[in-house]
KOLTI-478705 format. One record per residue: x, y, z of N, C-alpha, C in turn. Coordinates in steps of 0.1 Angstrom, whole numbers, plus 5000, padded with zeros to 4 digits. Example, Ala and Ser with C-alpha at 12.3 -4.5 7.8 and 13.67 -1.06 7.14 Angstrom:
2
513249435078512349555078513249675078/512849785071513749895071512950005079/
REM end
This chain:
82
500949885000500050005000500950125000/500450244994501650344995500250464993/501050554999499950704996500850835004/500550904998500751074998499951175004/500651215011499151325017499651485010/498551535011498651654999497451765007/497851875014497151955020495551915027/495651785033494551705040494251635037/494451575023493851485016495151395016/494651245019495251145014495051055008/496051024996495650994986496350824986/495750754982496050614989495950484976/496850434968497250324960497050214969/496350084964496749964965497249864960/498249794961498749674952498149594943/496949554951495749484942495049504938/495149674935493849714927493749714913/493149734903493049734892492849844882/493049834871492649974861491649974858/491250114855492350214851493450294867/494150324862494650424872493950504883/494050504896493150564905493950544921/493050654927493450684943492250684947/492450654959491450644969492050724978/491050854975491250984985490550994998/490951035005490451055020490451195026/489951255031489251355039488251335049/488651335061488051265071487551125073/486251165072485251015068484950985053/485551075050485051105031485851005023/485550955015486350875005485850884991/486950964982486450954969487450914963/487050814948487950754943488050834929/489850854922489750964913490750914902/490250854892490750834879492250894875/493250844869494050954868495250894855/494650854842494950784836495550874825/495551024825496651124821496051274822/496951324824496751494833495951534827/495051494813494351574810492751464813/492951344824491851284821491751264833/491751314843491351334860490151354862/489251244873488151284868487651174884/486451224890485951114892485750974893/486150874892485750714891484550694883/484250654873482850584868482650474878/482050464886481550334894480750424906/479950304910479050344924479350404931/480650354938481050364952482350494949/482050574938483350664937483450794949/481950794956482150914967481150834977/482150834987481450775002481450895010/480250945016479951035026480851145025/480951235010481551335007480751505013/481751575010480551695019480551805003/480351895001480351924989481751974983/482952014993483952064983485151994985/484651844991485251704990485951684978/485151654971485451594958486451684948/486051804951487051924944488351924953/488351914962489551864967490551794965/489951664961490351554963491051534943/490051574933490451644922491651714923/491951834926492951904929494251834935/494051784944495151734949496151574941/494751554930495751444921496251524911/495351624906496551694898497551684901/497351814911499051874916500051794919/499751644925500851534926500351404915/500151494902499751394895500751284894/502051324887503551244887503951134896/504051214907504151084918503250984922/502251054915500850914917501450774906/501350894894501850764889502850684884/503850744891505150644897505050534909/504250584918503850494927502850394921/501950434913500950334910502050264899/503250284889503650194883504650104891/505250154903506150084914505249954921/504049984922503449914930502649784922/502449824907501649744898502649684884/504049684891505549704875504949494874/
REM end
């Protein structure tokens, strides 16, 4: 498991998880999951479960924060998935 924290938000890879590309962000009790399959394609998760008990400027957060450490996401996500 490996993750980055980024002005509150922690942004969290698993080993076993699958593509496309993605973090599982955290803010509190908040958890949103956020796509990140090239800088210009950041986005939400397509799936159900992509915002658990988000409050409204969660998710813009949580966006922002894979930008800005877009690179090292996905160095980590190819270290962890080589």
């Amino acid at each position: 498991m490996g993750s980055i924290r980024h002005r509150g938000v922690r942004l969290q890879i698993y080993p076993d998880d699958h593509l496309p590309m993605h973090a599982h962000c955290f803010l509190g009790d908040a958890e949103i999951i956020v796509d990140f399959d090239d800088p210009n394609g950041i986005k939400l998760a397509d799936r159900p479960d992509a915002e658990r008990s988000p409050k409204r400027p969660d998710s813009k957060r949580a966006l922002e924060a894979v930008k800005e450490r877009y690179d090292e996401l996905v160095e980590l996500w190819k270290e962890m998935h080589a």
